[in-house]
NUROTOR-203376 format. One record per atom (N, C-alpha, C): residue in one letter; x, y, z. Coordinates in steps of 0.05 Angstrom, whole numbers, plus 5000, padded with zeros to 4 digits. Layout:
# NUROTOR-203376
AXYZ...
This chain:
# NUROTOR-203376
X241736392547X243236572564X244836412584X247336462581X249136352606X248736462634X248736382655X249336432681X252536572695X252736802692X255936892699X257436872665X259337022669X261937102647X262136782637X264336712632X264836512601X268736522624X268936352627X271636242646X273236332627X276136402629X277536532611X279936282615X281736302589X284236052593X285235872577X281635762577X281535502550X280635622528X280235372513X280435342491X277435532486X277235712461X274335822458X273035762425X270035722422X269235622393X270435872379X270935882355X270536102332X269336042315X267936222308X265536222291X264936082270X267835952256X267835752239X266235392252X266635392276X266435182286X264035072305X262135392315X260035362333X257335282317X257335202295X256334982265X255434772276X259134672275X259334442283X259034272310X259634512324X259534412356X256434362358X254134542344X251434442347X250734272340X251634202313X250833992305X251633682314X253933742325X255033442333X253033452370X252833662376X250833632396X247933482392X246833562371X243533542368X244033122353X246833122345X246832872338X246732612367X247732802385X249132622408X245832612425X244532782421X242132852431X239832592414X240632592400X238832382380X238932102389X242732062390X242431842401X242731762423X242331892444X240831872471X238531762472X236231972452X234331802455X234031462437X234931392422X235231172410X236231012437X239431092451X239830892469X237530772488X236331002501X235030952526X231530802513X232030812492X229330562476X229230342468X232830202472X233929962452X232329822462X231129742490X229529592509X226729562505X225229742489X222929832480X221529582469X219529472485X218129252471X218828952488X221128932500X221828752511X220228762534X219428472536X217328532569X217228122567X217528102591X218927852603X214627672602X215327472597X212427342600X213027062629X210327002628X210726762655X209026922677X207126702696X206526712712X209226892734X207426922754X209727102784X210326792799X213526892800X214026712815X215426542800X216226512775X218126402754X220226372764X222426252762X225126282765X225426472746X224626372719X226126382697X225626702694X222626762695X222227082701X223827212713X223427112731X225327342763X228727252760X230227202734X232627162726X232527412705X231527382687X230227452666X229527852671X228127952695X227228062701X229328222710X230028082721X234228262732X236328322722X236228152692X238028262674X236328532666X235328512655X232928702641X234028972657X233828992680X233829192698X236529292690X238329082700X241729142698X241729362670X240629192647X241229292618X239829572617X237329592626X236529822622X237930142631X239230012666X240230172679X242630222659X244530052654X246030152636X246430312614X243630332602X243030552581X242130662586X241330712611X240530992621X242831212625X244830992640X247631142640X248931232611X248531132598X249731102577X248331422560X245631422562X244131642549X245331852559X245331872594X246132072606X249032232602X250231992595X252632132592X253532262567X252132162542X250932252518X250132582519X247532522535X246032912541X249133072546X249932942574X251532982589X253833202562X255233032543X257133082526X256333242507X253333252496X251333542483X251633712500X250833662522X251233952531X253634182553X256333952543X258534142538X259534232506X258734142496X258234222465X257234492465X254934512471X252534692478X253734972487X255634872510X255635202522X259835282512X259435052500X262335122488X261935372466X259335272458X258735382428X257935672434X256635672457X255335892465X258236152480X259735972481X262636142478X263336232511X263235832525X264335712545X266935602538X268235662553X271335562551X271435262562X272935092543X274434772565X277834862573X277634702595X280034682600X282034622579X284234752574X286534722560X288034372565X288734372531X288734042545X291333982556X292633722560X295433772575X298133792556X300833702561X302133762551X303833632526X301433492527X301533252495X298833342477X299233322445X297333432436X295133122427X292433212433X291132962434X290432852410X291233002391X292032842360X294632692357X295732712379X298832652372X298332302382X296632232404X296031982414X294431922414X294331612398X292131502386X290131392410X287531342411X286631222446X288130932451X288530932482X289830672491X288330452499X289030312513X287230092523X285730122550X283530352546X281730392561X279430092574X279330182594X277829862599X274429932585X273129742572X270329822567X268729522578X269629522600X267429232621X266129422640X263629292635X260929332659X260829212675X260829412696X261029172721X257229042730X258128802728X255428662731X254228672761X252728832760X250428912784X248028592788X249128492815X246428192814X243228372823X241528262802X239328302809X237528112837X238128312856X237228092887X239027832894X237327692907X239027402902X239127222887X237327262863X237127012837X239827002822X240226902799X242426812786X242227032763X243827132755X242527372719X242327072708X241527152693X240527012661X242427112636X244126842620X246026862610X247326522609X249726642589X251626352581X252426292608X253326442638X253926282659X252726202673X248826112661X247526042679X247525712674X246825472695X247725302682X244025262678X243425082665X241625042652X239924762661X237424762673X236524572688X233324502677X232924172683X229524292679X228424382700X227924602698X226524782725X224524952713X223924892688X221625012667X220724852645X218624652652X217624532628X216824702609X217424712588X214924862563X214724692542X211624602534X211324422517X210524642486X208124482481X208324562444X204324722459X204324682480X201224872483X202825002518X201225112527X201325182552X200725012573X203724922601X204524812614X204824892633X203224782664X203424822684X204724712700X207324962718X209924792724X210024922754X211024802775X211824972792X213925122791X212525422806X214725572806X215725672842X216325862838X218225952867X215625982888X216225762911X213625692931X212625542931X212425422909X210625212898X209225272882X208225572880X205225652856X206325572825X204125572824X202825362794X204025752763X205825592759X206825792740X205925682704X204425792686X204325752663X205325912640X206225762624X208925862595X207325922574X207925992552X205926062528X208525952510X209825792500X211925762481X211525902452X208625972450X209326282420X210626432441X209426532465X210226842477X213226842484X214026562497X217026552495X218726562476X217826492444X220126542418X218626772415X217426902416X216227192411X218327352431X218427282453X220927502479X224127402465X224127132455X227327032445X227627262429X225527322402X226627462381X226627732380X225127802401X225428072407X228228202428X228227942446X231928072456X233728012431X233727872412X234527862391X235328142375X232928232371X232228432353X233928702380X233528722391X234728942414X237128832415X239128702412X241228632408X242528722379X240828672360X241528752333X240729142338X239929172349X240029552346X241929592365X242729492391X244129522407X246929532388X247129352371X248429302366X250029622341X248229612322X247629862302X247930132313X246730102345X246730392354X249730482366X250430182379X254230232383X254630342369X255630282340X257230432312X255130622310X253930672316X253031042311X253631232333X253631112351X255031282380X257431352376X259431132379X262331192361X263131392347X262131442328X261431562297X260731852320X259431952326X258332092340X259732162355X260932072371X262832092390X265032232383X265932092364X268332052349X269032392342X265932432323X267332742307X266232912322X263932882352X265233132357X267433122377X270232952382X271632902389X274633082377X274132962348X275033122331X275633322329X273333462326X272233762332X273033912355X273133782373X274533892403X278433922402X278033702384X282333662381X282333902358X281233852341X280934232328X282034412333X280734552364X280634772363X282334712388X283334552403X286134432415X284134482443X282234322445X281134292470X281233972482X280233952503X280733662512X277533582517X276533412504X274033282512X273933112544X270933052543X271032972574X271932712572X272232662549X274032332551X272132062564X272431912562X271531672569X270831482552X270231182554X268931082530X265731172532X264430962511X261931092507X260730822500X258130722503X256530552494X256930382513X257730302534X257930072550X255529922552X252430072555X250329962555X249429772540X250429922515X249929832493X251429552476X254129552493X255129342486X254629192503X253229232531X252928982545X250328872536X248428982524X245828822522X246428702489X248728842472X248628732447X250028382457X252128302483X252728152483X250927892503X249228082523X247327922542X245527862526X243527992521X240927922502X241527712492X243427592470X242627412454X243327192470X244627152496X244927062507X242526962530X240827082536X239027012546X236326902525X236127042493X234426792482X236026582469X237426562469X239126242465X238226092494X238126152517X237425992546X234825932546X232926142533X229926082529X229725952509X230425922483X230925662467X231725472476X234425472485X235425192502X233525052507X232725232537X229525062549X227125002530X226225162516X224525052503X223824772485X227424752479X228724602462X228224252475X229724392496X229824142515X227324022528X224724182530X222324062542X220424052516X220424062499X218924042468X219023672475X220823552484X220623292479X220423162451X222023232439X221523032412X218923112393X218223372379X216223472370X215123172340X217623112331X216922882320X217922652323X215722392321X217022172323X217322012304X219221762305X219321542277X217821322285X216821132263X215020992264X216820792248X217620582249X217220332238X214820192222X214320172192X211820052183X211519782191X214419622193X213919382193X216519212206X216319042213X219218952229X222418972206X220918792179X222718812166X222919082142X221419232140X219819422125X222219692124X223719742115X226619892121X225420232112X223020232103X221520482098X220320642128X222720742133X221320942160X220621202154X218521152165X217421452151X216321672190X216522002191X216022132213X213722002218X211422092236X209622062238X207922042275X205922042275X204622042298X205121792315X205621752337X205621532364X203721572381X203721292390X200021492414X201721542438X200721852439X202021932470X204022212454X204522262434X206522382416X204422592401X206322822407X205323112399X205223172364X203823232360X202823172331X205323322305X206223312295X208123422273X206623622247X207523842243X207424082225X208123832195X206024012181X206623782141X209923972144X209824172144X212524252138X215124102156X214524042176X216823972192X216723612184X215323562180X214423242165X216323242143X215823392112X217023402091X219623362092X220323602110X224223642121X224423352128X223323292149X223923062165X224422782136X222322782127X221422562099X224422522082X225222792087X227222942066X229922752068X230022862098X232322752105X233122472109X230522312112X231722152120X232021842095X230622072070X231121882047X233421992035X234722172037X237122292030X239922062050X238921992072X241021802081X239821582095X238421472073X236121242075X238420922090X238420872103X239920622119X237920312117X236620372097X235320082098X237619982069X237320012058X239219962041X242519812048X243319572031X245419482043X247719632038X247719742021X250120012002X249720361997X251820442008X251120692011X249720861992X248021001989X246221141973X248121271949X246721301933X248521421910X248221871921X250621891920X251722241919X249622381918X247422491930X245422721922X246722931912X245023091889X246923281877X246023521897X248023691884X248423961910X246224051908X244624191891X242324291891X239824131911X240223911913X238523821928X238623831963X242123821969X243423851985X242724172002X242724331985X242624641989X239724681990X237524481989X234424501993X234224412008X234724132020X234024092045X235824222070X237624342065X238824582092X237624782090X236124922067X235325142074X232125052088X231024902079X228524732093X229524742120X231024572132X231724472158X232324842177X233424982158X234125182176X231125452175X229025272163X226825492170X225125392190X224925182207X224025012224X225325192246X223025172266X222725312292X225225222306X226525272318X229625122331X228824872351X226624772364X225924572380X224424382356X222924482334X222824282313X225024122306X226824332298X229124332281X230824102299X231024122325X232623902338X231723712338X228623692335X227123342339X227523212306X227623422290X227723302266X230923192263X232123342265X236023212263X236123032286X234522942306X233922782323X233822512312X231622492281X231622222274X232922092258X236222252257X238422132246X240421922260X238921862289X241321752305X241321462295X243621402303X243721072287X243820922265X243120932246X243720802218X244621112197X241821242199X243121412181X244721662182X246521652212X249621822222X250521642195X250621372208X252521252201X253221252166X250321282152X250721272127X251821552113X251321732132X252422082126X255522112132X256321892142X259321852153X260821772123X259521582119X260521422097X259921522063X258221672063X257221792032X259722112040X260522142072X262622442068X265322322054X265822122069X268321882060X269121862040X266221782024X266121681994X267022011979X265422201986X266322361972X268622551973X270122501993X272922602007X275522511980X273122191980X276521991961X275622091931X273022231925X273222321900X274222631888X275622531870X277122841864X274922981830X272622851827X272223021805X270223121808X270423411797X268723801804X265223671821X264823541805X261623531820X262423381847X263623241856X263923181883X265423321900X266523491892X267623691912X265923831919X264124021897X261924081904X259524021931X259223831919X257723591935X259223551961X261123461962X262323431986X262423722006X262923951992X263224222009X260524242021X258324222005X255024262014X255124092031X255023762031X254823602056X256923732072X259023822082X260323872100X258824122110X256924342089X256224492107X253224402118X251624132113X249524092116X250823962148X253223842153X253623752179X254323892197X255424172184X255524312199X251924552219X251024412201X247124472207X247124302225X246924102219X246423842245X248023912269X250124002274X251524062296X250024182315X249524472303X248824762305X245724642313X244424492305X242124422316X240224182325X242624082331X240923802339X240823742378X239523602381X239123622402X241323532424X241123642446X244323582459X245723372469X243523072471X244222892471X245522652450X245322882420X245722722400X248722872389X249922992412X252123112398X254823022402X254722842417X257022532418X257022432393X254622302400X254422082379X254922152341X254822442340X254822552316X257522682311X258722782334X261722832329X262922472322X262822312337X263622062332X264021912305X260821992300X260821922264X262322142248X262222322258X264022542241X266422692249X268322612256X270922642271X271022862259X270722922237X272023202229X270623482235X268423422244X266623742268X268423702295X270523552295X272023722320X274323652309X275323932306X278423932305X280723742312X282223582297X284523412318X286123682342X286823472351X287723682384X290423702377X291123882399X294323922388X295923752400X298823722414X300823592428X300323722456X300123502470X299423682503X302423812500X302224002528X303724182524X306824092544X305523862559X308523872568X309823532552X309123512530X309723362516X307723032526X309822722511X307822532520X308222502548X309522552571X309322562600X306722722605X306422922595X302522942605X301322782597X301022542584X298322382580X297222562548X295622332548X293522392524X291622712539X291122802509X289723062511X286422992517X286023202534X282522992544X280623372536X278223292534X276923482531X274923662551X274823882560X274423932576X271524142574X269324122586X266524152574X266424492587X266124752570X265524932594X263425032564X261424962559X258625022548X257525112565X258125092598X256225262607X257125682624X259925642604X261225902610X260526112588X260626352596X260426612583X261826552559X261226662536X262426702516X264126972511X262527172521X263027462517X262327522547X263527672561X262627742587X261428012587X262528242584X262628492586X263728652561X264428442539X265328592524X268428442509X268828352491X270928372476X273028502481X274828532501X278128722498X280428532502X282528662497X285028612496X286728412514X285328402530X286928322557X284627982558X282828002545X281127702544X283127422534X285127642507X286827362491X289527322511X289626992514X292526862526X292526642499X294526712488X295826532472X296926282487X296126022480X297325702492X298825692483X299225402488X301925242473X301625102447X299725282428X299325292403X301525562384X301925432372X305125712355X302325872336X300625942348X299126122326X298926392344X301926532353X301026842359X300027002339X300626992311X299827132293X296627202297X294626942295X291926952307X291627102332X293026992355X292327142381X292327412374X294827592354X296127802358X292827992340X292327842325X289527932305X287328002318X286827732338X284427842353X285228062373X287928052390X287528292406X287228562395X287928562369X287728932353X284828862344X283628712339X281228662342X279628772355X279828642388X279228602408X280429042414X281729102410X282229432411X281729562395X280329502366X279929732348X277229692340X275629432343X272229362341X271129122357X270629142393X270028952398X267228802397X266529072386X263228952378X262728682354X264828772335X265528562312X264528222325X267228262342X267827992354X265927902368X264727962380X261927962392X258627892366X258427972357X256727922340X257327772315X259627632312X260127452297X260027182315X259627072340X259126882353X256826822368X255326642351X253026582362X252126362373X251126332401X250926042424X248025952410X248525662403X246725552388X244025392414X241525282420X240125252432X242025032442X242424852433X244024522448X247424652450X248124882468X250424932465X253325022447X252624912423X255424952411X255125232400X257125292386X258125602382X258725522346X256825752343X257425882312X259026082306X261826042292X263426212289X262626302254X262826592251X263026702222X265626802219X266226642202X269926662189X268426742152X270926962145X271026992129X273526752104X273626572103X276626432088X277126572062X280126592065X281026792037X279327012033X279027122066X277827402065X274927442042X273927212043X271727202016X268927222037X267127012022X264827072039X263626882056X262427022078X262726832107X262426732105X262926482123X261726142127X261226232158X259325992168X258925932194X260225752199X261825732228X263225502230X263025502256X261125182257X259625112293X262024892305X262924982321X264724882343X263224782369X263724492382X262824552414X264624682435X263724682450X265924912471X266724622497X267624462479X269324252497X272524372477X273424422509X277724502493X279724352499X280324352487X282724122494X284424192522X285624002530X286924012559X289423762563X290823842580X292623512594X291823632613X292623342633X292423342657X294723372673X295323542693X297023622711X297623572737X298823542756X298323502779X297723732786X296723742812X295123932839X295424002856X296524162880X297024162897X295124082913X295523872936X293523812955X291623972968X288623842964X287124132986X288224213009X287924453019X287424543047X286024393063X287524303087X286924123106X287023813110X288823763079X289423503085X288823273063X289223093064X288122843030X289622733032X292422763037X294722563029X295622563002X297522772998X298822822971X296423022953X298023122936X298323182913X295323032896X294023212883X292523062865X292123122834X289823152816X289823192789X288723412779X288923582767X288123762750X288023732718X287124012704X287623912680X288224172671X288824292649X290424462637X289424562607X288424782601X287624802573X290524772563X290424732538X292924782525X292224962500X290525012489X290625262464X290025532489X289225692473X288625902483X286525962509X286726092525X286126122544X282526182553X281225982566X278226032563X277626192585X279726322603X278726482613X280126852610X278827062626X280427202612X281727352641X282827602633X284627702651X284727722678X281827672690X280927652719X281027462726X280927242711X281326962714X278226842720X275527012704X273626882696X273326722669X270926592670X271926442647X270026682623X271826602600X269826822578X271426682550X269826572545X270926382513X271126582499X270626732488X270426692457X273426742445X276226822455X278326782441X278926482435X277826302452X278926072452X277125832424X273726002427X273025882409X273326022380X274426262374X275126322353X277026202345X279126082364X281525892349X280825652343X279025552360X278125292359X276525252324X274525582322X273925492289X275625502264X277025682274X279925702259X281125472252X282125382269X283325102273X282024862251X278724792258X277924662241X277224712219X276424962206X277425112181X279824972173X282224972182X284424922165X285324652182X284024472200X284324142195X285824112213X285224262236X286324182260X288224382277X287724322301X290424492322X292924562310X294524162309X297024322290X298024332269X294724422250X295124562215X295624872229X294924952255X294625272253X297225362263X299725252259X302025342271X303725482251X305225792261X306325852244X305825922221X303126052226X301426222192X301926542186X300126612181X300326852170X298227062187X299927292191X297327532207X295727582183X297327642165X294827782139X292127582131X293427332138X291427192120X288427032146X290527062183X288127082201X286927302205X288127552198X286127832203X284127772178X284827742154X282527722130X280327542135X281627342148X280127102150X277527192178X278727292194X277027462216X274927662210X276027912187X274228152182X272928082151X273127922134X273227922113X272728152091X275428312100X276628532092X279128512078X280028612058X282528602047X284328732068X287228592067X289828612091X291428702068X293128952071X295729062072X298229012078X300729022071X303528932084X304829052073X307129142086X308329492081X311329402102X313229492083X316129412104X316529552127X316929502146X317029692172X319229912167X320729862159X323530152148X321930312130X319730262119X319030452107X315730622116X315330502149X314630622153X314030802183X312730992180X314031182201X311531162234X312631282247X310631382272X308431512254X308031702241X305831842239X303731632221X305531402207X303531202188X301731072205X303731072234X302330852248X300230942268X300231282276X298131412274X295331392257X296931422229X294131482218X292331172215X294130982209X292730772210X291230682242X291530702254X290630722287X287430922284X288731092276X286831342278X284031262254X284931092235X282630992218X280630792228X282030612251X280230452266X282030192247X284230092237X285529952222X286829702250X286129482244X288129322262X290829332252X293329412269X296229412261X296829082279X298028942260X299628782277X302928762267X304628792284X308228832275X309028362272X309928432253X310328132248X314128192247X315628002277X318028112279X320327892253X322728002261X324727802237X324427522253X326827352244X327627082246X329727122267X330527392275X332927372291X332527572289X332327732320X332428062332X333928142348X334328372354X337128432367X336928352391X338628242414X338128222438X336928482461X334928312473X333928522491X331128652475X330928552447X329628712438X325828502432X324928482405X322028462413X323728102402X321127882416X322027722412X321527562381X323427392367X323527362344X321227212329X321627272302X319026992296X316427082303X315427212313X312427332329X311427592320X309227522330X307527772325X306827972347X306128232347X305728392358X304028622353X300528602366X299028792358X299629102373X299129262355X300229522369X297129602380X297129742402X294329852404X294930182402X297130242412X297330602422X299730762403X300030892400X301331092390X301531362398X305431382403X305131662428X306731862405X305532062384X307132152372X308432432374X309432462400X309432622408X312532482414X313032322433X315532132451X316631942422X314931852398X314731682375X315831432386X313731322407X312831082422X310730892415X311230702400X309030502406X308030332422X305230232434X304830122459X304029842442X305329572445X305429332435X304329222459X303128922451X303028702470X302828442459X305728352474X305828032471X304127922480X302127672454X299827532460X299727262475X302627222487X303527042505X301327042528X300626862542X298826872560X300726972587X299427152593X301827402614X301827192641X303527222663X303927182677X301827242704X301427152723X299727312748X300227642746X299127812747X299428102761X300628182740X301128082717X302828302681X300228282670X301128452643X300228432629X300728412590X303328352594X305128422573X304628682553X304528782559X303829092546X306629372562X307429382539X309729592535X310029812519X310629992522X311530232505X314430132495X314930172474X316630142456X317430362441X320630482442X321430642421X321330592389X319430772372X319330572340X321930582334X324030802339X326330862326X327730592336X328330402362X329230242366X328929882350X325629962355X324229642348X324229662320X324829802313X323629752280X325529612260X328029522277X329729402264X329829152272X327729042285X326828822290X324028692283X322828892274X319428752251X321128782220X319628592214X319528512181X317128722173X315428692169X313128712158X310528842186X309728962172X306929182190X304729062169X303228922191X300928852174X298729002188X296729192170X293829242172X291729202159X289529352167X287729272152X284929342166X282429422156X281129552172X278829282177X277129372200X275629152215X272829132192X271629262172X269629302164X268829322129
């Protein structure tokens, strides 16, 4: 029973439709309760008085609070459903029809609430020993001085459970959506206006915090395990090194032994000549070995490659680079992805010395940007910056002084039509570097581990405030921009180019490619390409309206005044009502812009070649 008459004006259900209005209610009701449980099970371990707790303890809070909001507004959106159905009027919507415009670039960032005065817990924390944890339970000081003790099962037990709440956080986004979406639908129906807003913010912040905080509890773990195994010398001249026990040295798993055994007769360095080719199958056994090892095993074991046998894994890639016949290509692809394992897990002091031996896990760099008057390109370390802050959007990508807008232009419709995607395809490995999942030739994924050192020149400075005497040095990314619109830092556009890049053999292999073939390579989804004269405002609706990334790829020469030539341009909005599209140049915008415009299609369209889409999934 309602309270008072039923408001007269708007929009009212008819009987065909008060079905549906329930049902998309009792759905939105469902997943309320799912949101406000993603947290369920997570419970922080450690003596009182932790840092690492009382960091730990404050995200937790933030995230929860957020899906509280998040549920609420959920109920909240059931139950105008509810009394719509019950034959409550909404306001009439305004004087554009809300099928006619596709959604715009709504902001979906959480604003980060500090828990007290500690630091959150996350990629911008920097990372200290300020928490021993060995291979038993370790008594460390904590905040005061009191005697704080770790359980290192209980801590990969809390890693894989923010894990696991990240992976539903993650699942429950695309069901909210979905949910959202049709009874959204349903409201444009019957020509009403919903309460509008985005939806899931909670949910996207803990799908992007969480894994971010057990990557920091691995880190640490990683880093105070100390060497779970050590090498032994049998004999001075004796070139047979085998793992094994040291006195004073934490005893080694038969399984983490074997791996260890594995590897290091696979690039055995007692020998005066490089080992003969292991065949792939063998190659593809000991990575899947190495990658079932606990991640602080797993670093001590790629630990006892430093020194002879980098060097012999350098030289057997070499050997098989200069061979062109079928079984060594083979061979050669598996070792390139077994080094790409070693990256992704070795310990963080061995990740010089292993890029060194293997030039080709970091991309060559591009041409600094103000030519050879900047100096040589130097690299610039921000491993200890956010990857994802708040969320994946539009306004994160600044295209550098790299010619790959086509890429920039991919991730921003990306970055506007699934930013959860982009987010859950990058994962921060315990010793820092970043695992990117690229689909190549839109086929099936690869991982591709990058470190989050970017290239840079150096610039001059304006002198501090208060004095120094002149002018001093700075430095300058030159690809894409590692920080984003606020001018925090938030990688992940920059390390998606960066895997890109070494995918195809450097900074400047990635100049002047193709949108179809970086969106494929991004969603590993089949891409579309359709002449722009032949197609209309309402195509570019419906593709919008499917959740499809559009990017406009312009001619070789455009009319003056008009979009600029040679480039790309992701559309996010569609006004088909005015038959306006809202574009943005992936140029890294200026202070206080944002390059984002409404555009007449009837004008610009004689300036794209080609409309490339294609859906994220």
């Amino acid at each position: 029973m309602r309270e008072g008459p039923a408001p007269t004006g708007g929009a009212v259900a008819s009987a065909g439709t008060v079905d549906d209005l329930c049902r998309h209610a009792a759905a939105l009701r469902r997943a309320a309760t799912g949101v406000a449980a993603v947290l369920a099970g997570v419970r922080t371990t450690g003596g009182a008085g932790s840092p690492l707790r009382a960091r730990l303890d404050g995200r937790v809070l933030v995230w929860q609070a957020a899906l509280d909001a998040d549920a609420e507004a959920l109920r909240a959106r059931a139950a105008l459903l509810d009394r719509l159905a019950a034959g409550w009027a909404l306001p009439t919507p305004g004087p554009w029809p809300a099928a006619a415009i596709s959604p715009g670039p709504t902001s979906s960032r959480v604003p980060i609430v500090p828990a007290g005065p500690t630091v959150p817990i996350g990629p911008t924390v920097p990372i200290g020993p300020t928490v021993p944890i060995g291979p038993a339970e370790v008594a460390v000081g904590g905040i005061g001085g009191a005697a704080v003790r770790f359980d290192p099962v209980l801590l990969g037990a809390l890693a894989a459970r923010l894990r696991a709440a990240a992976d539903r956080a993650a699942a429950l986004g695309r069901v909210v959506a979905v949910a959202v979406g049709e009874a959204d639908r349903t409201l444009t129906r019957m020509g009403a206006a919903g309460p509008g807003g985005p939806a899931g913010r909670g949910l996207r912040l803990v799908a992007v915090e969480a894994p971010a905080a057990a990557a920091d509890i691995e880190l640490r773990m990683a880093r105070f395990a100390a060497a779970p195994i050590t090498l032994r010398r049998v004999g001075p001249g004796d070139p047979s090194e085998r793992p094994g026990r040291t006195p004073g040295g934490r005893p080694a798993s038969p399984t983490a032994l074997a791996v260890a055994a594995g590897l290091l007769a696979l690039f055995d360095s007692g020998s005066r000549s490089i080992p003969d080719t292991p065949g792939v199958e063998r190659l593809r056994a000991i990575r899947a070995r190495l990658a079932d090892l606990p991640g602080p095993i797993r670093a001590g074991v790629i630990g006892l490659l430093r020194g002879g046998p980098l060097t012999v894994l350098a030289a057997m890639a070499a050997r098989l680079a200069g061979t062109p016949k079928p079984g060594a290509v083979l061979a050669a692809a598996e070792l390139a992805g077994l080094a790409d394992d070693l990256l992704a897990g070795a310990p963080p002091d061995l990740l010089g010395e292993l890029v060194r031996a293997l030039p080709w896990l970091e991309p060559a760099a591009p041409p600094p940007a103000g030519g050879e008057r900047s100096g040589p390109v130097v690299g610039v370390d921000r491993s200890g910056d956010a990857i994802v802050r708040d969320g994946a959007e539009p306004g994160d990508v600044g295209q550098g002084a790299v010619a790959d807008c086509y890429l920039a232009a991919a991730l921003i419709g990306l970055a506007r039509q699934d930013p959860a995607l982009l987010a859950e395809r990058l994962r921060r490995n315990p010793n820092g570097t970043v695992t990117v999942t690229l689909h190549p030739g839109s086929g099936a994924p690869v991982g591709v581990t990058v470190t989050a050192t970017l290239p840079a020149s150096r610039v001059s400075a304006p002198a501090p405030p208060g004095g120094g005497g002149g002018r001093g040095e700075a430095v300058q990314e030159i690809a894409m921009d590692g920080d984003n619109a606020a001018g925090q830092p938030e990688l992940w556009p920059a390390l998606y180019e960066k895997a890109y890049a070494r995918l195809h053999g450097g900074y400047p292999a990635i100049g002047f490619g193709s949108a179809s073939v970086a969106l494929g390579t991004l969603t590993g989804r089949s891409v579309s390409r359709r002449a722009a004269r032949e197609t209309s405002v309402a195509d570019l609706v419906a593709l919008l309206g499917r959740g499809e990334v559009v990017v406009l790829a312009t001619r070789s020469r455009t009319r003056p005044g008009g979009l600029v030539a040679a480039h790309a341009y992701p559309a996010l909005a569609v006004d088909a009502a005015r038959g306006r599209v809202l574009l943005r140049n992936p140029w890294d915008p200026a202070p206080g812009t944002d390059n984002v415009r409404w555009y007449a299609w009837s004008q610009v369209v004689a300036d794209v070649h080609t409309v490339v889409h294609g859906p994220t999934r």
